[in-house]
N, C-alpha and C positions, 0 to 999 in steps of 0.2 A: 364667558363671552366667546370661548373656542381657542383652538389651539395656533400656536405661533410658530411657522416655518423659516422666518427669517429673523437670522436672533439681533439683528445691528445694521450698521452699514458695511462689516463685513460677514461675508457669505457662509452663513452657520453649516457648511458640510453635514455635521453628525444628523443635522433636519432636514437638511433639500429635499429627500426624496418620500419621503414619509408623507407630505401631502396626494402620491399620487394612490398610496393604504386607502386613506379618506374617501378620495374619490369612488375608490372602487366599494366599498363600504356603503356610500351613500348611493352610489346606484342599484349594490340589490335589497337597501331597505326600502329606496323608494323615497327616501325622505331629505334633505336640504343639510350640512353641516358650516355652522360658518366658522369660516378662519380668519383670527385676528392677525392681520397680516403686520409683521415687523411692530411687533406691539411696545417693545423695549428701547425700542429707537424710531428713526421717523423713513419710511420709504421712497419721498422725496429729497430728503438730506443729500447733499452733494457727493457725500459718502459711500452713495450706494448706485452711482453713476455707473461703476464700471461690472459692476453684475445684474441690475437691474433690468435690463434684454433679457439674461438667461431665468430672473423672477419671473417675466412678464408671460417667456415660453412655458413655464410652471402654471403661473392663473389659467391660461389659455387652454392647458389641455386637461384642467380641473373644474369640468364645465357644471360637473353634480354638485361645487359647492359655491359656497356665499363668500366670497370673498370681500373682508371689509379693511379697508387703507385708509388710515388716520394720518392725518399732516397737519404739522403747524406752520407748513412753508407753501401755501396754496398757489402763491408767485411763482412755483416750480414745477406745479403739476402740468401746466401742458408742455414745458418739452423733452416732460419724462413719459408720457403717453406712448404706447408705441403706435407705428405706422397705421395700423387698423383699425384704430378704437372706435372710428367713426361715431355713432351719439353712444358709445360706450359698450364695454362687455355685458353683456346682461348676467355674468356672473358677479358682478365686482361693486361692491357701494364705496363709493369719496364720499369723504367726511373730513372737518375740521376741527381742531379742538378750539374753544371760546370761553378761557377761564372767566373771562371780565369783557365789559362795556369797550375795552378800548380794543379787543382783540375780533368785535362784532365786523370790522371788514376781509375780515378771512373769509366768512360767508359771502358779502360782495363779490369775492373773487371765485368764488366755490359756483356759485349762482352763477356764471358765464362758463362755465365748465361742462360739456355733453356728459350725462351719466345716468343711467337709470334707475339709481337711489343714491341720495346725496342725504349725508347724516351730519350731525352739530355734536360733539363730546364736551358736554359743560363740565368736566371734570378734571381736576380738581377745580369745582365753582368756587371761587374764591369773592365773588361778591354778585347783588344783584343785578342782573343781566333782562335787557327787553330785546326781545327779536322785533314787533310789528311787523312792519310788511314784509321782512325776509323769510316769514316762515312758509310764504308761500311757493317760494323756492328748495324747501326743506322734507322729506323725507319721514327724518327719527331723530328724536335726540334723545341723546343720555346726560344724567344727571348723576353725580357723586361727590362725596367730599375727598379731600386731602388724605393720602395714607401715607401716616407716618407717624413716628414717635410722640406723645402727648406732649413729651418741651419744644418740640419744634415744628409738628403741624398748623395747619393754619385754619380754623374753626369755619365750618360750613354752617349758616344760617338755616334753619325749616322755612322761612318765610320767603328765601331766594328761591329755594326748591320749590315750593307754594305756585309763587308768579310764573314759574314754568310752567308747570302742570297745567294751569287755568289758559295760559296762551295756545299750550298744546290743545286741549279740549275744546276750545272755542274755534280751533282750527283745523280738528281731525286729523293731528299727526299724532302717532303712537310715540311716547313716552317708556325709556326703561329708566327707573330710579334702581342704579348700579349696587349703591354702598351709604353708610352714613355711620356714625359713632353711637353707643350709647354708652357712656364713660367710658373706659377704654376696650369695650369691645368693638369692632367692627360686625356690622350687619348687613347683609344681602339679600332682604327679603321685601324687600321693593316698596315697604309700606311709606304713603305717605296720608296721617289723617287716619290710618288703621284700612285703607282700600291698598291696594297693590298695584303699582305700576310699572310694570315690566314687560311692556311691548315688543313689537318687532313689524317692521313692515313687510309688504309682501314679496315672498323670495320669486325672483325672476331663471334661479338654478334651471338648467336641465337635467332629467332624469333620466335613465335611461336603464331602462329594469333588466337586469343580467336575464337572460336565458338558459 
């Protein structure tokens, strides 16, 4: 799902600077790289108040890649926005994560948010979930189970995944099925039903081809 520049709510030094490698990478391929931005921790976490300016100076001049920020604290995201976001970076998709039914007004609040791809991480899906009319507000979603130990994970349904996929479809948003178990192995190969689903929306990145 790409690489992670900011490892917490404290400012991973040994990584800062490494996204600006990417950048320049992805402009003389030509081609979009996305960054799972603070993927270990949450980028709106209060935590990460006091460097989150110098992250934001980071996205902003990493304009060739996809910047994707996951929260589970969506009550926080706008007045971690910086001053310019205007209807958003056209490099950067918000997303919320949506284990469960009771976690569906994160998207409420995601949904009043300016961004020009706004994504749902049902992962770890811990039970069945109906979006309805919020998916029109929605972008991409991801789907995955639980990783972790077999005594103490928490069992992902195919039929929860199922009710996703078919909402996705009947609404043309792109679907990545992330991860799922088949006894204790973990799998990544998108399949749901033996089809593959591992979508992506489309990247809004700028390119800008080295000369």
């Amino acid at each position: 799902m790409g690489k992670v520049p900011f490892g917490g709510p404290i400012k991973a030094t040994t990584t800062w600077e490494k996204p600006h490698a990417w950048d320049r990478r992805a402009a003389e391929n030509g081609a979009s790289e996305r960054v799972f931005t603070c993927s270990l921790s949450d980028f709106f976490h209060e935590g990460a108040d006091a460097w989150r300016d110098d992250a934001w100076d980071v996205i902003r001049s990493g304009q060739n890649l996809d910047w994707l920020i996951l929260t589970k604290r969506p009550e926080n995201i706008r007045r971690g926005l910086p001053a310019d976001w205007g209807d958003g970076y056209p490099n950067v998709w918000l997303g919320v994560t949506v284990e469960m039914q009771t976690n569906m007004r994160r998207v409420d609040i995601l949904a009043k948010i300016p961004a020009v791809v706004r994504f749902v991480s049902a992962e770890p899906l811990l039970q069945s979930v109906n979006f309805g009319r919020r998916l029109a507000h929605v972008d991409w979603v991801i789907t995955g189970c639980e990783q972790a130990h077999k005594d103490i994970r928490r069992p992902m349904n195919i039929d929860w995944v199922r009710d996703i996929r078919d909402e996705c479809e009947a609404t043309g948003i792109p679907l990545f099925h992330k991860q799922y178990y088949q006894g204790t192995q973990l799998v990544h190969d998108g399949l749901i039903d033996g089809v593959i689903h591992q979508g992506y929306p489309r990247s809004r990145a700028k390119f800008s081809t080295a000369e």
